[in-house]
Biopython code that builds the backbone (N, CA, C, O; Angstrom):
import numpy as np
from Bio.PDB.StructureBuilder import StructureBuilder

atoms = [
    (1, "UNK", "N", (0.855, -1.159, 0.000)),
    (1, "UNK", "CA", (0.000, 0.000, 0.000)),
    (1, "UNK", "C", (0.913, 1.237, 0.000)),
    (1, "UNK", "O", (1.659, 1.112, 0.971)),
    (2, "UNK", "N", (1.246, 2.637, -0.809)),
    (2, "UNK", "CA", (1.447, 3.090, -1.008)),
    (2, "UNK", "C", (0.605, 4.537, -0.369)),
    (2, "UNK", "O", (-0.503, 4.907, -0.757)),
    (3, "UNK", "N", (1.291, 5.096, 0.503)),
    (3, "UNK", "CA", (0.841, 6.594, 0.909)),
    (3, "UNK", "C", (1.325, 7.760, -0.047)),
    (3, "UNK", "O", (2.413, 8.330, 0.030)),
    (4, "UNK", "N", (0.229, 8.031, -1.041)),
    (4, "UNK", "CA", (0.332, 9.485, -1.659)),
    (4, "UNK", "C", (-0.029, 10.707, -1.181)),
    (4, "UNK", "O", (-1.150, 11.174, -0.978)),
    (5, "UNK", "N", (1.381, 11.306, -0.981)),
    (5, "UNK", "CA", (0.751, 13.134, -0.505)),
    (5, "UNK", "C", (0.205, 13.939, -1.219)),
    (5, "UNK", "O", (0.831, 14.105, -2.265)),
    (6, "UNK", "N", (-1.050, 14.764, -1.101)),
    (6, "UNK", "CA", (-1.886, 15.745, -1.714)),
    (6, "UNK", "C", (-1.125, 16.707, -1.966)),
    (6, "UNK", "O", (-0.208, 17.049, -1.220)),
    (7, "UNK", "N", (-1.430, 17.289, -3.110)),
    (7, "UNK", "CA", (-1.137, 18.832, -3.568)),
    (7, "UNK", "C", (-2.074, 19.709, -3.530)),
    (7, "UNK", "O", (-3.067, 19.359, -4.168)),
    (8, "UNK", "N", (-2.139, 20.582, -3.097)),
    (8, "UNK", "CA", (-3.583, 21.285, -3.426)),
    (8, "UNK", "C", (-3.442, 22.498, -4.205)),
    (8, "UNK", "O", (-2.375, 23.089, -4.041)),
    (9, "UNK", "N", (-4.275, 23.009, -5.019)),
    (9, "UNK", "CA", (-4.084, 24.451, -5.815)),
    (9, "UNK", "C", (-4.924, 25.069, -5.513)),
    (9, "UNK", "O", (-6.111, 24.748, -5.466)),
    (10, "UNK", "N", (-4.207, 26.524, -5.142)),
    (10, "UNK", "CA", (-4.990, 28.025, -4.619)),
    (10, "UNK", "C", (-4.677, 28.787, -5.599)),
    (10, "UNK", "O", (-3.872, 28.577, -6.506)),
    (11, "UNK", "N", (-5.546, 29.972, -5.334)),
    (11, "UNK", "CA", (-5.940, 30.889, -6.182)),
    (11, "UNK", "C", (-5.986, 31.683, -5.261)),
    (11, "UNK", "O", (-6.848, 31.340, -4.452)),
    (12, "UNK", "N", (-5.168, 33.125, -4.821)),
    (12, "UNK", "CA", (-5.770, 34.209, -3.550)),
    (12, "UNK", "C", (-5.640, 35.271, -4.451)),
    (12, "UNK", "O", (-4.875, 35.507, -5.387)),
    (13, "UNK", "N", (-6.871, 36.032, -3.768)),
    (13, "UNK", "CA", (-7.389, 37.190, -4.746)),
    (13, "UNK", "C", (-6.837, 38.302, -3.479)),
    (13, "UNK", "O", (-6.978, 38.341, -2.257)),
    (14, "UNK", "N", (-6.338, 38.915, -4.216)),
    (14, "UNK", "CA", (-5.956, 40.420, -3.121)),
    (14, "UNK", "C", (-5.377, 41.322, -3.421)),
    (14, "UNK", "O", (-4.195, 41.180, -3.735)),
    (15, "UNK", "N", (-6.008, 42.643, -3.442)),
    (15, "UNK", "CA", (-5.745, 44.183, -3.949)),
    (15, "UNK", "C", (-4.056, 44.484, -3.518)),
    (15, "UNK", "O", (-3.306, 45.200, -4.181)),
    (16, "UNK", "N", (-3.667, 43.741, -2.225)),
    (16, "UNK", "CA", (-2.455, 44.427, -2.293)),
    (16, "UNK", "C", (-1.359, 43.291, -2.450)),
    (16, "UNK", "O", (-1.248, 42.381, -1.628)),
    (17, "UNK", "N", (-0.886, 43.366, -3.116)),
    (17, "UNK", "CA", (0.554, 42.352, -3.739)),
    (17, "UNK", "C", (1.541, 42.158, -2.161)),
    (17, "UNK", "O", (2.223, 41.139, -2.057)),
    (18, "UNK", "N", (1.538, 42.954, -1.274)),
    (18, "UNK", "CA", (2.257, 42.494, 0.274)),
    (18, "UNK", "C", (1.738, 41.506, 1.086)),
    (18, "UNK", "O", (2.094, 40.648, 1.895)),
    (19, "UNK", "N", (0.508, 42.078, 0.420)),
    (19, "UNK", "CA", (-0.070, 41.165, 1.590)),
    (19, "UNK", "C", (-0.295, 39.750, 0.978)),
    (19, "UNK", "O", (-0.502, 38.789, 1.719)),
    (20, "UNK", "N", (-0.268, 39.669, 0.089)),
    (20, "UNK", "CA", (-0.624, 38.398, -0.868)),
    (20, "UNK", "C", (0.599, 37.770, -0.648)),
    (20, "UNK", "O", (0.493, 36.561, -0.443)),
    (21, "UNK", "N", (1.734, 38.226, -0.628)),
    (21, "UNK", "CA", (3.090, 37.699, -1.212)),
    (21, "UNK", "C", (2.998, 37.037, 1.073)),
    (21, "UNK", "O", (2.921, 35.835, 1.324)),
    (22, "UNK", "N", (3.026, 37.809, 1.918)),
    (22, "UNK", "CA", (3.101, 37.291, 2.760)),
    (22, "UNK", "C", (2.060, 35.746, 2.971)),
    (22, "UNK", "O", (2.541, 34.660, 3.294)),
    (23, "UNK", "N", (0.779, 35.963, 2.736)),
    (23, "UNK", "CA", (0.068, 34.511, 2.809)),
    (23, "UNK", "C", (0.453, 33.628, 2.531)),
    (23, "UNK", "O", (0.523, 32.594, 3.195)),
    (24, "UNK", "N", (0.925, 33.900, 1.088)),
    (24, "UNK", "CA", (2.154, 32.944, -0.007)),
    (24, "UNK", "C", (3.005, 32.067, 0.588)),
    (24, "UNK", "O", (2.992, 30.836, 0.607)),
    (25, "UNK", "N", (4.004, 33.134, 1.237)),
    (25, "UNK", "CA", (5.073, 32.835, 2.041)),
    (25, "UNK", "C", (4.690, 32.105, 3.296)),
    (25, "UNK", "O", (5.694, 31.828, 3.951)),
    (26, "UNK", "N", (3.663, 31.735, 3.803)),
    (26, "UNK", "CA", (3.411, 31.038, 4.949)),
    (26, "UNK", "C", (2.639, 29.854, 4.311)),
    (26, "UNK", "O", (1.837, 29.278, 5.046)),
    (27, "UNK", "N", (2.759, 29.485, 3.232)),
    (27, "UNK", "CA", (2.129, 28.251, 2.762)),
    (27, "UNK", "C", (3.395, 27.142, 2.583)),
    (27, "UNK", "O", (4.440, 27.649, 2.175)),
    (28, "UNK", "N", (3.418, 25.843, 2.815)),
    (28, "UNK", "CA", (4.350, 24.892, 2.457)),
    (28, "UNK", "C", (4.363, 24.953, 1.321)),
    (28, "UNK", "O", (3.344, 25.146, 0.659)),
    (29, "UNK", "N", (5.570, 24.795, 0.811)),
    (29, "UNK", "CA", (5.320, 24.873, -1.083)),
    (29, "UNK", "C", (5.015, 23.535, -1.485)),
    (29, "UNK", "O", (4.374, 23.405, -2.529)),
    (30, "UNK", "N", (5.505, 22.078, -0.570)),
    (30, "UNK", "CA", (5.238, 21.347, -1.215)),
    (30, "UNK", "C", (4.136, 20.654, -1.326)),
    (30, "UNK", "O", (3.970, 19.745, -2.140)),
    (31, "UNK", "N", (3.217, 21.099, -0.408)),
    (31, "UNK", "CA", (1.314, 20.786, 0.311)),
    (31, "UNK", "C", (1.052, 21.713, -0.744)),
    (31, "UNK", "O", (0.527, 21.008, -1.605)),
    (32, "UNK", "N", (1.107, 22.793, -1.148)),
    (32, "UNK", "CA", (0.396, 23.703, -1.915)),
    (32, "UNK", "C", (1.233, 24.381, -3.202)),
    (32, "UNK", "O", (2.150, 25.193, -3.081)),
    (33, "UNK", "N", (0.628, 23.784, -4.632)),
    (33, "UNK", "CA", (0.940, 23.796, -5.646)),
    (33, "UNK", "C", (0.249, 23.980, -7.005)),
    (33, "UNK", "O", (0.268, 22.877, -7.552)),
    (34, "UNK", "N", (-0.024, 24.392, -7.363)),
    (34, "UNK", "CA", (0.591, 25.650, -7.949)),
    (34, "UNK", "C", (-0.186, 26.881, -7.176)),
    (34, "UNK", "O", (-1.398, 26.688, -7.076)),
    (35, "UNK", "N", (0.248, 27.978, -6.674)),
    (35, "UNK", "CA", (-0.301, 29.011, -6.020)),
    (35, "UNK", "C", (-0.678, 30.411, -6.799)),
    (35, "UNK", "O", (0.215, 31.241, -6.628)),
    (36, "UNK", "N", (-1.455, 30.754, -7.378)),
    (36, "UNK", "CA", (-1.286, 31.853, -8.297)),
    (36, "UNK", "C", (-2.065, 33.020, -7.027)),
    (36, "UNK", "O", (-2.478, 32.668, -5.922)),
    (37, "UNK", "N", (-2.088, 34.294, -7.536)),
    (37, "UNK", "CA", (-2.635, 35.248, -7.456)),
    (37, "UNK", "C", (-3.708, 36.362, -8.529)),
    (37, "UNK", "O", (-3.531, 36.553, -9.732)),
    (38, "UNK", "N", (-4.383, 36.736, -7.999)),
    (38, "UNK", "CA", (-5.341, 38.000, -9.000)),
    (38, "UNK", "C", (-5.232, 39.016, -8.269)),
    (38, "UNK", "O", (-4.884, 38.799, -7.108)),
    (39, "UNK", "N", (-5.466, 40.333, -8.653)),
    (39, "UNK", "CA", (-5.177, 41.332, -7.865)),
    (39, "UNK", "C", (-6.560, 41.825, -7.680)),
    (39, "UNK", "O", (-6.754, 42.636, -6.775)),
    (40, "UNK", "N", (-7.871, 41.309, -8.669)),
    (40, "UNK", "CA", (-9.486, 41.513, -8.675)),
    (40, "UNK", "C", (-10.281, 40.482, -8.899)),
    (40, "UNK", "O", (-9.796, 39.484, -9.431)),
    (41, "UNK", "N", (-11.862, 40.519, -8.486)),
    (41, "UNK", "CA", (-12.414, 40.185, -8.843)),
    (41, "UNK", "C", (-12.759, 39.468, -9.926)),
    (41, "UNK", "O", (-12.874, 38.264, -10.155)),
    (42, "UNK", "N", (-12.959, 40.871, -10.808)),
    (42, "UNK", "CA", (-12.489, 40.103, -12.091)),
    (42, "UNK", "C", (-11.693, 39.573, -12.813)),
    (42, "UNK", "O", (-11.955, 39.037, -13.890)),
    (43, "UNK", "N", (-10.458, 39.681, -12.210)),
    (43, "UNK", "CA", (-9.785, 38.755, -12.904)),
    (43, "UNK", "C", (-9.559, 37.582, -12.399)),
    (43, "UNK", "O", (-8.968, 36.889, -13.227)),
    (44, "UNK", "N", (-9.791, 36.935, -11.238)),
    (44, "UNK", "CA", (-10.104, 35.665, -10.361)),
    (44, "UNK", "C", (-11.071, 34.995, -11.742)),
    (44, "UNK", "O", (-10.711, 34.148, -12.559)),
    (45, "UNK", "N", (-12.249, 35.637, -11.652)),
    (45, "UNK", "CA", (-13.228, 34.701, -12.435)),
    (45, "UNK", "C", (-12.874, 34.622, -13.797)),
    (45, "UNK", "O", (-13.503, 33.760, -14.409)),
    (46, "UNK", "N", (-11.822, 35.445, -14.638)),
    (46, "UNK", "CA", (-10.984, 35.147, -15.709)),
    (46, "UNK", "C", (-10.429, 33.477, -15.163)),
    (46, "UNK", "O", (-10.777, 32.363, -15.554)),
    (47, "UNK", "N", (-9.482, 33.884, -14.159)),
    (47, "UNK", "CA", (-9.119, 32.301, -13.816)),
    (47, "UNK", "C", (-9.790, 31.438, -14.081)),
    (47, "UNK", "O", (-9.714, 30.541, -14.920)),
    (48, "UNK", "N", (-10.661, 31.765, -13.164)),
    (48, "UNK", "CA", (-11.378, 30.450, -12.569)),
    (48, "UNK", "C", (-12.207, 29.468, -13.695)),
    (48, "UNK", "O", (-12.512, 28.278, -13.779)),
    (49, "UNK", "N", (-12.392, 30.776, -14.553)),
    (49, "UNK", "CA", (-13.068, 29.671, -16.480)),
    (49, "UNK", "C", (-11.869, 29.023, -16.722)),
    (49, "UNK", "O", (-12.104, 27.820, -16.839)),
    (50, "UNK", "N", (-10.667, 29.274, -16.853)),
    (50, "UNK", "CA", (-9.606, 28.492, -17.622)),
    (50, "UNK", "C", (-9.250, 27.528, -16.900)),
    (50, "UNK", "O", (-8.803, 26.588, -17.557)),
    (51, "UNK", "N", (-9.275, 27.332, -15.423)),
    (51, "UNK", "CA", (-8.905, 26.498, -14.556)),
    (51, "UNK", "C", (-9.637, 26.520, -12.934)),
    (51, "UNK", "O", (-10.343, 27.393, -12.429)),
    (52, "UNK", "N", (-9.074, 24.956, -12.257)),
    (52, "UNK", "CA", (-10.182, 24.598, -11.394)),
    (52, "UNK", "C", (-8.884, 25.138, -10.088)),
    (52, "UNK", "O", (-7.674, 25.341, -10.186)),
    (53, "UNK", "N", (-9.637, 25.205, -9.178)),
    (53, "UNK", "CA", (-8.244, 25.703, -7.946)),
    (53, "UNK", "C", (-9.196, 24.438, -6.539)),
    (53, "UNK", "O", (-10.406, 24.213, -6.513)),
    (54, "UNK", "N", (-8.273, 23.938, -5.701)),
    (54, "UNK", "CA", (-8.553, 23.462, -4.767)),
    (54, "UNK", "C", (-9.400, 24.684, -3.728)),
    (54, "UNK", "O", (-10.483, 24.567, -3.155)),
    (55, "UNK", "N", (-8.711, 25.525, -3.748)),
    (55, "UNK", "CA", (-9.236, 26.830, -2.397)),
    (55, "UNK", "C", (-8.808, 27.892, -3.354)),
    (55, "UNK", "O", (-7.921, 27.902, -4.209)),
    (56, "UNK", "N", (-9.771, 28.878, -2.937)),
    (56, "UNK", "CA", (-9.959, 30.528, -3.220)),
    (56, "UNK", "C", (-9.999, 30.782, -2.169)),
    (56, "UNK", "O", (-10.843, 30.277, -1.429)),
    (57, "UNK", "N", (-8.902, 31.840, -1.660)),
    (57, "UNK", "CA", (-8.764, 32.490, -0.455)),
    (57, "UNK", "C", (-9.130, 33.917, -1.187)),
    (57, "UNK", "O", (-8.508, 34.217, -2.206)),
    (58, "UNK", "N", (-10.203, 34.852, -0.632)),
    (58, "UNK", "CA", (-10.133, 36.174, -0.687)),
    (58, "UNK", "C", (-9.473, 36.783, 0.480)),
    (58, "UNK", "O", (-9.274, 36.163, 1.525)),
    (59, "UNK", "N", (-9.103, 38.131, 0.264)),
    (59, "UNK", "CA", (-7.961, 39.116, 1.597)),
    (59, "UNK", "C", (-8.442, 39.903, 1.159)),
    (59, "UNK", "O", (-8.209, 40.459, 0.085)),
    (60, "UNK", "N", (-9.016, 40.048, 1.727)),
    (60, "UNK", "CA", (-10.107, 41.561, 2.475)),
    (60, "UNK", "C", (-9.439, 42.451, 3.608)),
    (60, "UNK", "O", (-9.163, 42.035, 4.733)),
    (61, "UNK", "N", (-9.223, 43.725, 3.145)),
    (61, "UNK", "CA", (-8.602, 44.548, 4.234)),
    (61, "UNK", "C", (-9.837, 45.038, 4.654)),
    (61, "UNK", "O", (-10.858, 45.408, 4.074)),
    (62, "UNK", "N", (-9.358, 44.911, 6.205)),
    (62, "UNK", "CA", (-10.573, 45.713, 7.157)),
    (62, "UNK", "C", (-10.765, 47.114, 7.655)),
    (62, "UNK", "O", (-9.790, 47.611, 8.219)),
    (63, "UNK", "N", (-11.838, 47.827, 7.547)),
    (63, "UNK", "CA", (-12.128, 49.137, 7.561)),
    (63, "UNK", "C", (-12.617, 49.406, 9.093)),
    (63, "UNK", "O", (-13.612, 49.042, 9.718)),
    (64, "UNK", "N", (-11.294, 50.335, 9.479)),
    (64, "UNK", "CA", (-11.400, 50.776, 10.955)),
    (64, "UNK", "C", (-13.656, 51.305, 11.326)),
    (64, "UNK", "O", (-14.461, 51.432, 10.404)),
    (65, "UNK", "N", (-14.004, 51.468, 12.801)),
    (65, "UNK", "CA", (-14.997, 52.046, 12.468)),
    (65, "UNK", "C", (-15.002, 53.324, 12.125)),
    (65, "UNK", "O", (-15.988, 53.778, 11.545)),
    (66, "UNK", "N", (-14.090, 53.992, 12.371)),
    (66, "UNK", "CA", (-13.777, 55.642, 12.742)),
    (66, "UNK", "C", (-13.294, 55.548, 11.510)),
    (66, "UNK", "O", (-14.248, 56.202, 11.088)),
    (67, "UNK", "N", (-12.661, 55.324, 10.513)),
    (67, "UNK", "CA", (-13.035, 55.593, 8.956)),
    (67, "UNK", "C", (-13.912, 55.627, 8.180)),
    (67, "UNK", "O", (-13.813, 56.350, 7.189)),
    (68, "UNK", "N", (-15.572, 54.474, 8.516)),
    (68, "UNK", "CA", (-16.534, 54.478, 8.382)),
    (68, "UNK", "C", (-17.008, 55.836, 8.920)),
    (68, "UNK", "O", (-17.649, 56.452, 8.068)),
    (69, "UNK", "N", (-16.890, 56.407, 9.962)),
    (69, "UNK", "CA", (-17.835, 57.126, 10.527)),
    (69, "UNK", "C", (-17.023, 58.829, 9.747)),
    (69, "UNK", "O", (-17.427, 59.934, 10.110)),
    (70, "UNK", "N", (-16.298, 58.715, 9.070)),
    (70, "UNK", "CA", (-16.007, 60.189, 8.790)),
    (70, "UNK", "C", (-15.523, 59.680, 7.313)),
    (70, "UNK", "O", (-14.521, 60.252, 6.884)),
    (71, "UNK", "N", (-15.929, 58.984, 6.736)),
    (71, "UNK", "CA", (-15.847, 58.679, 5.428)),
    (71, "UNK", "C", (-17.289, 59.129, 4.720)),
    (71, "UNK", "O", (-18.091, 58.201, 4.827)),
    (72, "UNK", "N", (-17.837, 60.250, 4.048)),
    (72, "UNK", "CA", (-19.280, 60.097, 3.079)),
    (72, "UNK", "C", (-19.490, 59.294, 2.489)),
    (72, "UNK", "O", (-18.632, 59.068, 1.635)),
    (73, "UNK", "N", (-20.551, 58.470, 2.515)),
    (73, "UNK", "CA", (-21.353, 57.324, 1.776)),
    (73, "UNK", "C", (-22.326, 57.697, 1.493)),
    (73, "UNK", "O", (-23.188, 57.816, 2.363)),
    (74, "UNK", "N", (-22.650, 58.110, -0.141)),
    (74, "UNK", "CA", (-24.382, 58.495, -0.217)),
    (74, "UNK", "C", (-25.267, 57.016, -0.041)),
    (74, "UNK", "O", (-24.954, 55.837, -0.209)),
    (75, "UNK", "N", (-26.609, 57.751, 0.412)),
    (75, "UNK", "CA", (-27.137, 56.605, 0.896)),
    (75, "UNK", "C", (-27.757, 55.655, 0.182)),
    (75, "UNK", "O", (-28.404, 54.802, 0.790)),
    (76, "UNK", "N", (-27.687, 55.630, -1.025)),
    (76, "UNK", "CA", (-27.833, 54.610, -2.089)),
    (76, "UNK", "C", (-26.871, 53.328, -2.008)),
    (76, "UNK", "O", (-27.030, 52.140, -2.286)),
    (77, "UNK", "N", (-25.727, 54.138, -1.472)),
    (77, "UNK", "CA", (-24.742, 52.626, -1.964)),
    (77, "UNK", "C", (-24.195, 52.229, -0.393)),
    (77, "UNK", "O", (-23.745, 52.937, 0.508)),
    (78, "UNK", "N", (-24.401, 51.030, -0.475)),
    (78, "UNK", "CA", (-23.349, 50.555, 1.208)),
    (78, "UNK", "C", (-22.164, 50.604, 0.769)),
    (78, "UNK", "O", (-21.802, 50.550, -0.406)),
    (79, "UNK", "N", (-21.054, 50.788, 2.420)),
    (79, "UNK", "CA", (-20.159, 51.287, 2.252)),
    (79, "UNK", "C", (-19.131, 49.504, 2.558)),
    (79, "UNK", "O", (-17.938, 49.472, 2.861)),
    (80, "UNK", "N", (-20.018, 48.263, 2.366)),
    (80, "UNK", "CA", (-19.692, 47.285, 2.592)),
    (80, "UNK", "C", (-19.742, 46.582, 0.926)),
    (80, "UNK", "O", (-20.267, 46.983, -0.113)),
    (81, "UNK", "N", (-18.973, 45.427, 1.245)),
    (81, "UNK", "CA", (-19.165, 44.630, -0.055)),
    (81, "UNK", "C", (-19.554, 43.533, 0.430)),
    (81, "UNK", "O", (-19.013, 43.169, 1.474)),
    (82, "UNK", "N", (-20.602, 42.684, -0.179)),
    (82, "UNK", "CA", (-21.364, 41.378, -0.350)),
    (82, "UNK", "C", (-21.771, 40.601, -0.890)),
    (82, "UNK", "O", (-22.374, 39.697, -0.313)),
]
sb = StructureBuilder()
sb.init_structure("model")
sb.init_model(0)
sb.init_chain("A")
sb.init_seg("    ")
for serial, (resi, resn, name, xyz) in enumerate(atoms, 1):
    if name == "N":
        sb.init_residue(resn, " ", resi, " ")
    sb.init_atom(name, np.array(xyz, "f"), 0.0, 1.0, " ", f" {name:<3s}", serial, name[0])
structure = sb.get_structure()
């Protein structure tokens, strides 16, 4: 009987290339293979037609409240994404 180790392939979507490159860097390279990045939305779902990924990690930076609260938001649009 033969024990084969998994590879898995990610895909992390994230606006800022530091912070992406750090997640990166805390992944085993040899558990996790091939690792790409998108820097949007849309271009994730460009990916994601040409190819299948084990995990999609999104990195979402978080918005203090006190930036919310002195930031204008007309009231049509939330100042959240969903």
């Amino acid at each position: 009987m033969s024990l084969k180790e998994r590879t898995y392939s990610i895909l992390v979507v994230s606006s800022t290339d530091s912070f992406a490159s750090a997640f990166i860097g805390s992944l085993p390279e040899i558990r996790y293979y091939p690792v790409l990045t998108a820097s949007s939305v849309s271009a994730a779902k460009r990916m994601l037609k040409e190819k299948s990924f084990d995990f999609v990690i999104l990195l979402c930076l978080m918005i203090s409240a006190f930036v919310l609260r002195s930031t204008f938001v007309p009231p049509d649009r939330s100042p959240f994404c969903f």
